[in-house]
PyMOL CGO cylinders between C-alpha atoms (Angstrom):
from pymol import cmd
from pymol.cgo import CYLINDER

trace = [
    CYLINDER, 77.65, -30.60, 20.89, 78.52, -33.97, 20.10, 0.3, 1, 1, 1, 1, 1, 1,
    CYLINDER, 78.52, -33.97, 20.10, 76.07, -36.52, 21.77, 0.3, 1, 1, 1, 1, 1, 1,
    CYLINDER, 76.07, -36.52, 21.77, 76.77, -37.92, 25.06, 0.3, 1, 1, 1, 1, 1, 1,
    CYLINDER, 76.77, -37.92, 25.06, 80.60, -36.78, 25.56, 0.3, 1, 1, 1, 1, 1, 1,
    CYLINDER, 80.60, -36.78, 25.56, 82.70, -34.05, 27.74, 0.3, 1, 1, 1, 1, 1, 1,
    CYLINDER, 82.70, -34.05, 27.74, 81.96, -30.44, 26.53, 0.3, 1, 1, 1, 1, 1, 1,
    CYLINDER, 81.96, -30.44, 26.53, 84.72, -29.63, 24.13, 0.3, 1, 1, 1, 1, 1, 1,
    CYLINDER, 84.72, -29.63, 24.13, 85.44, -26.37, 25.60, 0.3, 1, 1, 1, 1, 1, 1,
    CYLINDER, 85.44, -26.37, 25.60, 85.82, -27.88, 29.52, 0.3, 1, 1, 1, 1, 1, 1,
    CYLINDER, 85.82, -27.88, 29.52, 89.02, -30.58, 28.01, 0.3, 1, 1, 1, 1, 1, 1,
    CYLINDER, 89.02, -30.58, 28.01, 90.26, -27.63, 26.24, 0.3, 1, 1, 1, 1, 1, 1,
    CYLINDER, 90.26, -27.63, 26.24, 90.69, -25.85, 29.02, 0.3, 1, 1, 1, 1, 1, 1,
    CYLINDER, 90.69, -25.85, 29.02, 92.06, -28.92, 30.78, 0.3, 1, 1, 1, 1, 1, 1,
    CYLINDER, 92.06, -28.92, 30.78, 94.54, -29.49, 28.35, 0.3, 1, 1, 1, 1, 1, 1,
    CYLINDER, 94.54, -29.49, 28.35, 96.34, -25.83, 28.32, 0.3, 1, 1, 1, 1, 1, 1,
    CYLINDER, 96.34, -25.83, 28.32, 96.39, -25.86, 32.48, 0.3, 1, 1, 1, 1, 1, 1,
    CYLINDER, 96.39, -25.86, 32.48, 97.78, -29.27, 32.00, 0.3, 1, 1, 1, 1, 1, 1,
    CYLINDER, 97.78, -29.27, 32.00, 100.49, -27.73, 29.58, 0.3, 1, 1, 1, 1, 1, 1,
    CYLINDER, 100.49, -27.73, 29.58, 100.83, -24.50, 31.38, 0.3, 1, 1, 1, 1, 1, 1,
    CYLINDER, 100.83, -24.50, 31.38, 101.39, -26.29, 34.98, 0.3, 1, 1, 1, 1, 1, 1,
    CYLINDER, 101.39, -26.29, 34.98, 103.85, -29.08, 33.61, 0.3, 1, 1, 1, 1, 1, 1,
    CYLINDER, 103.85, -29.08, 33.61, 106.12, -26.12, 31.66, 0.3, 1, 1, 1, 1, 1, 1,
    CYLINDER, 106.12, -26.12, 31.66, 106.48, -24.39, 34.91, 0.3, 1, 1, 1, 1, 1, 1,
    CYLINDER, 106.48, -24.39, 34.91, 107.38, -27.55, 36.70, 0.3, 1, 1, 1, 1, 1, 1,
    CYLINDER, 107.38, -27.55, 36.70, 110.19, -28.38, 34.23, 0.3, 1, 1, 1, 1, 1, 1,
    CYLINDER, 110.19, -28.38, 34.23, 111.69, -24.87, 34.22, 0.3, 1, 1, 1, 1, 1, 1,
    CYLINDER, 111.69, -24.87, 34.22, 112.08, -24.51, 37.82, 0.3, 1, 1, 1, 1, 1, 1,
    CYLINDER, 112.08, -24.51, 37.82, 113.98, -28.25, 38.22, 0.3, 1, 1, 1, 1, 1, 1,
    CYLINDER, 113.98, -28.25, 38.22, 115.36, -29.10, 35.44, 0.3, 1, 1, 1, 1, 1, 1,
    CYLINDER, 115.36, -29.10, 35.44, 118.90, -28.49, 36.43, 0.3, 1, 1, 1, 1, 1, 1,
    CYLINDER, 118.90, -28.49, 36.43, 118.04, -31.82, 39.24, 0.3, 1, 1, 1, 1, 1, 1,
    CYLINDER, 118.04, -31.82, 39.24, 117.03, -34.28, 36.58, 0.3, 1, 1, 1, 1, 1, 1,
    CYLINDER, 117.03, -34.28, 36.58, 118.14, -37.40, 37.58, 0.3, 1, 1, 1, 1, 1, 1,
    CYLINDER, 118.14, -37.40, 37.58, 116.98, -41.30, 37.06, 0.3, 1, 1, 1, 1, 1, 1,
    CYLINDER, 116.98, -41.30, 37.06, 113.47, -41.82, 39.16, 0.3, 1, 1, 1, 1, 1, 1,
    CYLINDER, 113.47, -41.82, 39.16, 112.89, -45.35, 40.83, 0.3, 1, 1, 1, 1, 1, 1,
    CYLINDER, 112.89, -45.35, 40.83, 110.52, -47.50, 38.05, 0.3, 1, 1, 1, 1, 1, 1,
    CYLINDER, 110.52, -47.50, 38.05, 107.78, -47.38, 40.40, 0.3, 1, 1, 1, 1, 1, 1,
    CYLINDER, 107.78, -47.38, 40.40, 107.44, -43.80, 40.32, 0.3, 1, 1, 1, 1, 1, 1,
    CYLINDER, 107.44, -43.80, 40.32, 107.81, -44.06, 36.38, 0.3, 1, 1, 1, 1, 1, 1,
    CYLINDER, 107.81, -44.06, 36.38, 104.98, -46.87, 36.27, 0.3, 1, 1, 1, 1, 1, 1,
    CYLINDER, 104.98, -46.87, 36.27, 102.50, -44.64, 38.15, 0.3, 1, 1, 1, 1, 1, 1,
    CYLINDER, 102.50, -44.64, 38.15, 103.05, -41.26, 35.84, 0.3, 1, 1, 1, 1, 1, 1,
    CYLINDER, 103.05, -41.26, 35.84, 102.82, -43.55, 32.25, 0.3, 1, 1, 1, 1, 1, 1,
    CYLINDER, 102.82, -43.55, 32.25, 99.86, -45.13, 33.92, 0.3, 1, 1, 1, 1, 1, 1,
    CYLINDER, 99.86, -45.13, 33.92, 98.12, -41.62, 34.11, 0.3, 1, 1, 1, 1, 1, 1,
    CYLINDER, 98.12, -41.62, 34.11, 99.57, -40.48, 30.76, 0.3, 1, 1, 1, 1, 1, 1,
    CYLINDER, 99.57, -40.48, 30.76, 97.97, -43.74, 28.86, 0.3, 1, 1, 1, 1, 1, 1,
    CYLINDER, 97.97, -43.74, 28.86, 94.57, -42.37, 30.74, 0.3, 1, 1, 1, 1, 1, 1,
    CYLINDER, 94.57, -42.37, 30.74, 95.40, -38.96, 29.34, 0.3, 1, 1, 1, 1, 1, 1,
    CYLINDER, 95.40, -38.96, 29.34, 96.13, -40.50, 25.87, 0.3, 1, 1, 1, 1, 1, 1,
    CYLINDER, 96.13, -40.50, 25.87, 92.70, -42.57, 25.91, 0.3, 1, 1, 1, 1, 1, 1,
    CYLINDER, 92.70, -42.57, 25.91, 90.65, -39.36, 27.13, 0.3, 1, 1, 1, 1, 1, 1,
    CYLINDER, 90.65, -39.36, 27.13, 91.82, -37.53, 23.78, 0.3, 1, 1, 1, 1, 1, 1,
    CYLINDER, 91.82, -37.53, 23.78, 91.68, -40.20, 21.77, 0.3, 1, 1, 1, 1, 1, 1,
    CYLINDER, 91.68, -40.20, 21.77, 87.75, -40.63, 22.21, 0.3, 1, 1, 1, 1, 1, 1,
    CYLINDER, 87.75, -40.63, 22.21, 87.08, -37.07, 22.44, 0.3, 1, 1, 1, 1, 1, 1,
    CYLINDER, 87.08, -37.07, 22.44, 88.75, -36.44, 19.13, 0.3, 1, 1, 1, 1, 1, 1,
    CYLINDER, 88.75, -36.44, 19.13, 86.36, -39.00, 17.26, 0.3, 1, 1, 1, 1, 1, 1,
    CYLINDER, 86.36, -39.00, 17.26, 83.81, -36.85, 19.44, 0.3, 1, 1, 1, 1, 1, 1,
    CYLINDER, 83.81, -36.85, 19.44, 85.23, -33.27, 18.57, 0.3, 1, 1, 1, 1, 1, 1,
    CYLINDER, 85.23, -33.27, 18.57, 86.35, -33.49, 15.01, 0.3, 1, 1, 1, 1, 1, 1,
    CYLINDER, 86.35, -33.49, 15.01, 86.85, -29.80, 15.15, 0.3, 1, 1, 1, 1, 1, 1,
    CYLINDER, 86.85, -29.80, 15.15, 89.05, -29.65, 18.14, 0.3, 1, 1, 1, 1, 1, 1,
    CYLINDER, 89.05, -29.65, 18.14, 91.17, -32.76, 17.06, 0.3, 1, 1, 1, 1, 1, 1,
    CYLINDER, 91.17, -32.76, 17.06, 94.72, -30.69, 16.56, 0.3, 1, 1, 1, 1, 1, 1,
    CYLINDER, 94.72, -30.69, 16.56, 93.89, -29.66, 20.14, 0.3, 1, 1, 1, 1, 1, 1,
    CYLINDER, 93.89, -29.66, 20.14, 93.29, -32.73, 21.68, 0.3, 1, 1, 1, 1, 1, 1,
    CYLINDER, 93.29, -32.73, 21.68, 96.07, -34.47, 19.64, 0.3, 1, 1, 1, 1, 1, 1,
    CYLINDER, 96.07, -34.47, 19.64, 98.83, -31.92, 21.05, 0.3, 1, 1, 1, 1, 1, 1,
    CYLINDER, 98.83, -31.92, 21.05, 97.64, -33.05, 24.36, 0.3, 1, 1, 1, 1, 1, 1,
    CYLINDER, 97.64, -33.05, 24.36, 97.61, -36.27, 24.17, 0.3, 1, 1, 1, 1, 1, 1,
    CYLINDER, 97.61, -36.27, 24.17, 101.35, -36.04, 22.54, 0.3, 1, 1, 1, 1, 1, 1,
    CYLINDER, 101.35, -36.04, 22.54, 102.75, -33.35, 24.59, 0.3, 1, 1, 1, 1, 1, 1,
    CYLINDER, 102.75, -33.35, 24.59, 101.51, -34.91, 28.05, 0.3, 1, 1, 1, 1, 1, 1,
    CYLINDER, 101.51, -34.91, 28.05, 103.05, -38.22, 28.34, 0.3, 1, 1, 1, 1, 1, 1,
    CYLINDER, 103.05, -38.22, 28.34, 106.23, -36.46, 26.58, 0.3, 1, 1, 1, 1, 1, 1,
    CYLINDER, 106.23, -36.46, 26.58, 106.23, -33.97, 29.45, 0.3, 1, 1, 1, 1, 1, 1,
    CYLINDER, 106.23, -33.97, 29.45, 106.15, -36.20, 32.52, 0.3, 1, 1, 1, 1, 1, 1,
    CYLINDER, 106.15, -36.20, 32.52, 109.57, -36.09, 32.88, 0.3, 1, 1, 1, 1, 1, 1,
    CYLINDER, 109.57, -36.09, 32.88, 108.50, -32.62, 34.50, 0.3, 1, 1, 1, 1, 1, 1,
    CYLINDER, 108.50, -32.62, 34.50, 107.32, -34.75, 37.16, 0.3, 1, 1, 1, 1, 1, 1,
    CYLINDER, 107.32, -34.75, 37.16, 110.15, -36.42, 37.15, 0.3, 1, 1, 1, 1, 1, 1,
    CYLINDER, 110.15, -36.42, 37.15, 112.27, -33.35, 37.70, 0.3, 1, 1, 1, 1, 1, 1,
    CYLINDER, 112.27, -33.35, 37.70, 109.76, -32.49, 40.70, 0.3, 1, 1, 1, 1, 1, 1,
    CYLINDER, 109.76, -32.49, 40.70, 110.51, -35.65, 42.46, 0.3, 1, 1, 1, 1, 1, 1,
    CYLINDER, 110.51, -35.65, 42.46, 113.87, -35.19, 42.61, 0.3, 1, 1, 1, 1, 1, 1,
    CYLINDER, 113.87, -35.19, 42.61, 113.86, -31.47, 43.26, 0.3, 1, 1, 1, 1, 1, 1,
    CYLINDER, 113.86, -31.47, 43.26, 111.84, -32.35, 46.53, 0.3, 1, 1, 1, 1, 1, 1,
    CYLINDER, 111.84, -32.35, 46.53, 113.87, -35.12, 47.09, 0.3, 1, 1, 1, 1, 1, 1,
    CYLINDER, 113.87, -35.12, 47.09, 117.32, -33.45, 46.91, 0.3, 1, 1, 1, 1, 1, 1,
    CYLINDER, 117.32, -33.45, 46.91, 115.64, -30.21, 48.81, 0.3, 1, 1, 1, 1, 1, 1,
    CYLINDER, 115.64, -30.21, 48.81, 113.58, -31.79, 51.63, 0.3, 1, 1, 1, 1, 1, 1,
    CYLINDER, 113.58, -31.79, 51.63, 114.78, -35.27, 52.02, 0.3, 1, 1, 1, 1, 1, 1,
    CYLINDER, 114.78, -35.27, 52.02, 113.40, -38.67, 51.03, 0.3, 1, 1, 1, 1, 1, 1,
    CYLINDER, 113.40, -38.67, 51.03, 110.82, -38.88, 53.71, 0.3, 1, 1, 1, 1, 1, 1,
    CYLINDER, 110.82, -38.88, 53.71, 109.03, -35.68, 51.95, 0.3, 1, 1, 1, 1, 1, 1,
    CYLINDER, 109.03, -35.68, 51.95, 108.52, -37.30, 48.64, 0.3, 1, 1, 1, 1, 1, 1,
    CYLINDER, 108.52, -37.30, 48.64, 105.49, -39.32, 49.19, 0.3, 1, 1, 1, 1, 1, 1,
    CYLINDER, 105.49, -39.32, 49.19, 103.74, -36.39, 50.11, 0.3, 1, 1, 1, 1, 1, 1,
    CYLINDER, 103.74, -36.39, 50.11, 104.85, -34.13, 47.00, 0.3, 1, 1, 1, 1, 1, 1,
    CYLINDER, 104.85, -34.13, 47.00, 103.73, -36.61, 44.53, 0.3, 1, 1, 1, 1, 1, 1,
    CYLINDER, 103.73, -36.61, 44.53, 100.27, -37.55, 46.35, 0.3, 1, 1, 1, 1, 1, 1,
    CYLINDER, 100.27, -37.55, 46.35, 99.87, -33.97, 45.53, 0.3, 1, 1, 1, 1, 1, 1,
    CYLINDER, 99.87, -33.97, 45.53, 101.21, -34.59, 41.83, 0.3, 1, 1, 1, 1, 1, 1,
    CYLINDER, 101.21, -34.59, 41.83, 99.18, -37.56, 41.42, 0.3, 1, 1, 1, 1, 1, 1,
    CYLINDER, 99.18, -37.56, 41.42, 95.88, -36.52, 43.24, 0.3, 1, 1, 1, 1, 1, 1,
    CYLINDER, 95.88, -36.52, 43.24, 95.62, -33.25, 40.57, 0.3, 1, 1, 1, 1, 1, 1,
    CYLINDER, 95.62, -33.25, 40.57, 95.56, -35.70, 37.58, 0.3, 1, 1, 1, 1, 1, 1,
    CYLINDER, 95.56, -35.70, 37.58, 92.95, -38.26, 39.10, 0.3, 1, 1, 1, 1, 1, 1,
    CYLINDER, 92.95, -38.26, 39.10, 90.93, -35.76, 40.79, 0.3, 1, 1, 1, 1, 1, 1,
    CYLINDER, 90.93, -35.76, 40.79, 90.34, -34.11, 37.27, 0.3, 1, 1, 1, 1, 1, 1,
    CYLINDER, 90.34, -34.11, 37.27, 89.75, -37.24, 35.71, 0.3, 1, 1, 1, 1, 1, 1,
    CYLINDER, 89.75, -37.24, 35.71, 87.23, -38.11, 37.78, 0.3, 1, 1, 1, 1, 1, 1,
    CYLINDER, 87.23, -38.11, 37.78, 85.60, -34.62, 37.81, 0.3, 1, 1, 1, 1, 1, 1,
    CYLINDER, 85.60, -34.62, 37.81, 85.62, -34.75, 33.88, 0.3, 1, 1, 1, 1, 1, 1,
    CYLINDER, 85.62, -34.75, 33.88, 83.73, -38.33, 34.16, 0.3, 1, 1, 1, 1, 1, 1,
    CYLINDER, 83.73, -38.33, 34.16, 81.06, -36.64, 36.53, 0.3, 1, 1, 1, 1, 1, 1,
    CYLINDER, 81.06, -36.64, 36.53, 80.58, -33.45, 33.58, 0.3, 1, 1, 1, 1, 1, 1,
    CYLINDER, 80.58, -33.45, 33.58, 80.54, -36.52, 30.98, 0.3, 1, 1, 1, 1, 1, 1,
    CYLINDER, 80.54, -36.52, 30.98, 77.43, -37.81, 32.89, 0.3, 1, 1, 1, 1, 1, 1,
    CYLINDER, 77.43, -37.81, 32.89, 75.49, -34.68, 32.81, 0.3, 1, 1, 1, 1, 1, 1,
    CYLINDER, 75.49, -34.68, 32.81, 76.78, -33.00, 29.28, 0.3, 1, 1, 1, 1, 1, 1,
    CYLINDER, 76.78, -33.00, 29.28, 74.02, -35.77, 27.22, 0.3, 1, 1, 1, 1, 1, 1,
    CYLINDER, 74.02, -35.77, 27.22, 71.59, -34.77, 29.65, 0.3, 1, 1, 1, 1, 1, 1,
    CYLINDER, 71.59, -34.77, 29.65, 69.00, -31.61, 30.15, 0.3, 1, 1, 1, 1, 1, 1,
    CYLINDER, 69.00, -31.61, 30.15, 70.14, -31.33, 33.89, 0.3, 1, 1, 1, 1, 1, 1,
    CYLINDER, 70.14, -31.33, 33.89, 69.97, -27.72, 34.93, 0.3, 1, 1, 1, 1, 1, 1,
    CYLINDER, 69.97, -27.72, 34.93, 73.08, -28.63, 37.06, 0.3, 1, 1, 1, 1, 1, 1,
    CYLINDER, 73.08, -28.63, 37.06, 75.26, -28.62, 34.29, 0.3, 1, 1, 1, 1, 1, 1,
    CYLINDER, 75.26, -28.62, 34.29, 76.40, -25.31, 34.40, 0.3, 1, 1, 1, 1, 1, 1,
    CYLINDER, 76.40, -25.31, 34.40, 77.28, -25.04, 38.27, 0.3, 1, 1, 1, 1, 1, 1,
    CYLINDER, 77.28, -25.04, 38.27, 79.14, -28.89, 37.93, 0.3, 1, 1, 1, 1, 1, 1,
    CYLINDER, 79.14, -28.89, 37.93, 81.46, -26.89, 34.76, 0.3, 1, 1, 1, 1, 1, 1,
    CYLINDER, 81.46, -26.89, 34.76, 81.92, -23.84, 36.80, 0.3, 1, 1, 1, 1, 1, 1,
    CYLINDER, 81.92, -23.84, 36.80, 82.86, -26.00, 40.34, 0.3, 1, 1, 1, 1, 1, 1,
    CYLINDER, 82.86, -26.00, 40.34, 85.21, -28.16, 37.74, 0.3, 1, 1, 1, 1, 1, 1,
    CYLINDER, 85.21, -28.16, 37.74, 86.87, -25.00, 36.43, 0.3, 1, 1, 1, 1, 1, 1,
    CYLINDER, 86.87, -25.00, 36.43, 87.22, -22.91, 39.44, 0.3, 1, 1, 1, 1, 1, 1,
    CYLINDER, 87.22, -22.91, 39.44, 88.60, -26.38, 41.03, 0.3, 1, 1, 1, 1, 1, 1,
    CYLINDER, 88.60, -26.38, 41.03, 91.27, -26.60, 38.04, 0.3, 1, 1, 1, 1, 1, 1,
    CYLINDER, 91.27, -26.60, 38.04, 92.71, -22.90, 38.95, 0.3, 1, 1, 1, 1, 1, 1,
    CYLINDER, 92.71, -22.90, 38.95, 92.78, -23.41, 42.56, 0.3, 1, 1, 1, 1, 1, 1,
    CYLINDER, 92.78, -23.41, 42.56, 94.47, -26.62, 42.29, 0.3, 1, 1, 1, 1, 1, 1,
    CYLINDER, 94.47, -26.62, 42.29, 97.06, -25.18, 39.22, 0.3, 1, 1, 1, 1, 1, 1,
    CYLINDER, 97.06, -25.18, 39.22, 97.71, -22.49, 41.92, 0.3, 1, 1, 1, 1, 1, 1,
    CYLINDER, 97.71, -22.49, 41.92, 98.55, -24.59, 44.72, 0.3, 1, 1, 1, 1, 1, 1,
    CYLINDER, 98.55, -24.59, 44.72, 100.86, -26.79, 42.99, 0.3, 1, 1, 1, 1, 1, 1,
    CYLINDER, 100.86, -26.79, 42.99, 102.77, -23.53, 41.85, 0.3, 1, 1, 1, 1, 1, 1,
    CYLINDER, 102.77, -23.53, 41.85, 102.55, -22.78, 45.49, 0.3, 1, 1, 1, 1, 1, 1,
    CYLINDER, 102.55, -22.78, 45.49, 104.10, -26.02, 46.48, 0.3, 1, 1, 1, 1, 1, 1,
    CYLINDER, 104.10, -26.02, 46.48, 107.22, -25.29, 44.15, 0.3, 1, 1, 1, 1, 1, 1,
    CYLINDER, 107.22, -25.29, 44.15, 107.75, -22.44, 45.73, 0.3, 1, 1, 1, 1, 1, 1,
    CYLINDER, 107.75, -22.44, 45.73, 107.40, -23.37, 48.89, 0.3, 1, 1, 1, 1, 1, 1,
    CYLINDER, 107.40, -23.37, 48.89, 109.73, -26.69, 48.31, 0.3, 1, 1, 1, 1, 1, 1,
    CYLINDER, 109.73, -26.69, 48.31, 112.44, -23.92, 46.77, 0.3, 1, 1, 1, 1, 1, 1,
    CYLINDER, 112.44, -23.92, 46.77, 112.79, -21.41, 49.35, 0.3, 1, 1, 1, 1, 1, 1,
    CYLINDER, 112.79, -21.41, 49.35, 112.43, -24.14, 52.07, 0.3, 1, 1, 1, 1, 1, 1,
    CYLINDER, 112.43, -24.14, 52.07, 114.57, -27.33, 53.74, 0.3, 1, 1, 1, 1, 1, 1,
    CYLINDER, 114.57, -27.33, 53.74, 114.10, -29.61, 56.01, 0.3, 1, 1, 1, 1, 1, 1,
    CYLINDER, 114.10, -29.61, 56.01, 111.25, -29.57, 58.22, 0.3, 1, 1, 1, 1, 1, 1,
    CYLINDER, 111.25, -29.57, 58.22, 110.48, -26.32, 56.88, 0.3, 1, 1, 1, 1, 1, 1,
    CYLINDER, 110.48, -26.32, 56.88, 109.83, -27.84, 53.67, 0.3, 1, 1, 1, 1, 1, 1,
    CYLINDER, 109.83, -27.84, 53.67, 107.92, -30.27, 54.78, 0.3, 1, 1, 1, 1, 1, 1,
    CYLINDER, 107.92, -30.27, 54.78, 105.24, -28.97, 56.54, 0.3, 1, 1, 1, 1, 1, 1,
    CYLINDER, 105.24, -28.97, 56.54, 104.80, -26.63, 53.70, 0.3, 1, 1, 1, 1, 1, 1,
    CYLINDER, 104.80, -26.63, 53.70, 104.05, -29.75, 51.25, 0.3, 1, 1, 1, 1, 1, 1,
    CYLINDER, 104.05, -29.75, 51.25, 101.83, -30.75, 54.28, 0.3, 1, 1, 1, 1, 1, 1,
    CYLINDER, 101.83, -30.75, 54.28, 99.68, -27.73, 54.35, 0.3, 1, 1, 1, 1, 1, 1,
    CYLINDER, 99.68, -27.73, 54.35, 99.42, -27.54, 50.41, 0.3, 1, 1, 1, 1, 1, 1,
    CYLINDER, 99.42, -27.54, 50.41, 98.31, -30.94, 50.16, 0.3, 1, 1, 1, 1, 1, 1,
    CYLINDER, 98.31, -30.94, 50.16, 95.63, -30.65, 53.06, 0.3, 1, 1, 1, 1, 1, 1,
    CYLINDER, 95.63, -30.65, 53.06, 94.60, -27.43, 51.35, 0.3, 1, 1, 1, 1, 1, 1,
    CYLINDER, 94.60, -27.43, 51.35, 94.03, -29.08, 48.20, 0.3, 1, 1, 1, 1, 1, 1,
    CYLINDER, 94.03, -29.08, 48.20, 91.88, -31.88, 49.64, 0.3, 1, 1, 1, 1, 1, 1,
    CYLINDER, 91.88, -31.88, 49.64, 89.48, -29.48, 51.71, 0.3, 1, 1, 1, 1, 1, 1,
    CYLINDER, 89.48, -29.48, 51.71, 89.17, -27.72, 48.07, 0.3, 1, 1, 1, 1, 1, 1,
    CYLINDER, 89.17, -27.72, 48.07, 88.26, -31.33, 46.87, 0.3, 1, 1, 1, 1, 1, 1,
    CYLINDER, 88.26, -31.33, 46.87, 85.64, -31.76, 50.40, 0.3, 1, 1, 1, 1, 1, 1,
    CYLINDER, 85.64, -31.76, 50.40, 84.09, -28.47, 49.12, 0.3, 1, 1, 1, 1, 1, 1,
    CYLINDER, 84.09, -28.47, 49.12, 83.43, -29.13, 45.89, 0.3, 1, 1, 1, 1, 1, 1,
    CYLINDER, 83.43, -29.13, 45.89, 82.19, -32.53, 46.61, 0.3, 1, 1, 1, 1, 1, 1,
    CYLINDER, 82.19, -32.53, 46.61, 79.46, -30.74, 49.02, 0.3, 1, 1, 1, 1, 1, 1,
    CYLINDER, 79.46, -30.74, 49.02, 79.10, -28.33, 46.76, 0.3, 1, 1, 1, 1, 1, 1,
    CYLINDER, 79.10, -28.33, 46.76, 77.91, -30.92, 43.36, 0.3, 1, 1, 1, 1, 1, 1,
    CYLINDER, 77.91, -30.92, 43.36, 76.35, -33.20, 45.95, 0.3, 1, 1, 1, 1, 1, 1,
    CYLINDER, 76.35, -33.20, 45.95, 74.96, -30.84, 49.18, 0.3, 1, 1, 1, 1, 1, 1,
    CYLINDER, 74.96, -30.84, 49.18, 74.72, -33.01, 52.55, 0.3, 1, 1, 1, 1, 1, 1,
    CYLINDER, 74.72, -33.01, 52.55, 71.00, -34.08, 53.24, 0.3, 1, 1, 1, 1, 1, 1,
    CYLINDER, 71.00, -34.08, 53.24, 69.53, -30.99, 55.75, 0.3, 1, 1, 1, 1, 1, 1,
    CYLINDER, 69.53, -30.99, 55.75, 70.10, -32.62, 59.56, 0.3, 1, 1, 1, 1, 1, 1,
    CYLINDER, 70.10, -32.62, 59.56, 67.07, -33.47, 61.67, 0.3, 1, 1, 1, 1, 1, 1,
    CYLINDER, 67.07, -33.47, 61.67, 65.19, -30.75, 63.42, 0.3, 1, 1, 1, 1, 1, 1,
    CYLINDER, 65.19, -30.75, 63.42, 65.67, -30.73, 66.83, 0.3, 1, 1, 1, 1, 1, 1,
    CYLINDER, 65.67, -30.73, 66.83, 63.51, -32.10, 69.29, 0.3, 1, 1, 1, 1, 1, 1,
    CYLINDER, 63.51, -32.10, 69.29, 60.75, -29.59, 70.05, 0.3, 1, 1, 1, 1, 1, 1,
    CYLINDER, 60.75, -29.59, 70.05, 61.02, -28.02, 66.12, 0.3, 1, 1, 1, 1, 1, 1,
    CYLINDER, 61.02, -28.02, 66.12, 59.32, -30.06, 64.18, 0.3, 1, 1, 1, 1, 1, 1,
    CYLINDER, 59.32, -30.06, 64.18, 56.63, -27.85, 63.54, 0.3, 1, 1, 1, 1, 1, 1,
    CYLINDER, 56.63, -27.85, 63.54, 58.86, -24.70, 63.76, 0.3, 1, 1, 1, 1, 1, 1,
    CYLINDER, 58.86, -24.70, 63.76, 58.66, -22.42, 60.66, 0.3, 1, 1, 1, 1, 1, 1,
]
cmd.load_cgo(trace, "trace")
């Protein structure tokens, strides 16, 4: 493994969810393309350029997996008009007061990842026996996440309204008490005191 970098096999798999997710996003909306407001386009190129730099260094890192990272770092910024296709869909479904929520939940996936794949870059140049469990938290993370966002389209399809908004709602809380429990889970909470009258228990 190249020295001090992200496990080539944990961005691989980042790359085809990535792929996978964004495909089914643009399938189910992409009869409600429409023009997005520039801030909305501002935010997704700003997490395709960190998308672009992530493969960019890992392919001077990976020469073996450099078609693989290339095609990601190509196909993703060409696919955010997937997102773009989401917006609207909720939009056009739910009403303008729902949007905010839908793409916290858009935006959150991408960031959250990024950030987990910083914490594995830590640890991958390291002998820390917690490398495994942070890869297999980061993985099982990805597929919950990938899963809830499919949810969310669903949900946002077969519902209006207020309906439709509460589902968004209950996705998105869902997804950050996944992100609470793997945060406990790569960093466990300090045991609490020992009651008064305990200390010697044991």
């Amino acid at each position: 493994m190249a020295e001090g970098n992200l496990p080539a096999e944990v961005f691989q798999r980042f790359v085809v969810q990535c792929l996978v997710l964004l495909d089914d996003v643009q399938k189910g909306t992409s009869v409600l393309a429409q023009r997005t407001p520039e801030g909305l386009q501002e935010m997704l190129m700003e997490v395709a350029s960190v998308s672009r730099q992530v493969s960019d260094d890992l392919s001077s890192q990976y020469p073996q997996q450099r078609e693989l990272l290339e095609l990601g770092s190509v196909r993703f910024p060409c696919q955010l008009d997937s997102c773009f296709y989401l917006s609207n869909f909720i939009r056009s479904t739910c009403g303008t007061r729902v949007l905010p929520a839908g793409l916290a939940c858009i935006i959150a996936f991408w960031w959250i990842l990024r950030d987990m794949l910083k914490e594995i870059d830590v640890v991958a140049s390291q002998d820390n026996p917690y490398r495994p469990a942070l890869q297999a938290v980061c993985s099982s993370y990805t597929l919950h996440t990938v899963e809830s966002l499919r949810f969310l389209l669903d949900a946002i399809g077969e519902s209006t309204g207020d309906t439709g908004r509460t589902e968004i709602e209950r996705v998105f809380q869902a997804m950050s008490g996944l992100l609470l429990n793997m945060v406990e889970e790569l960093y466990p909470s300090p045991p609490p005191p020992p009651m008064p009258g305990f200390e010697q228990a044991g």
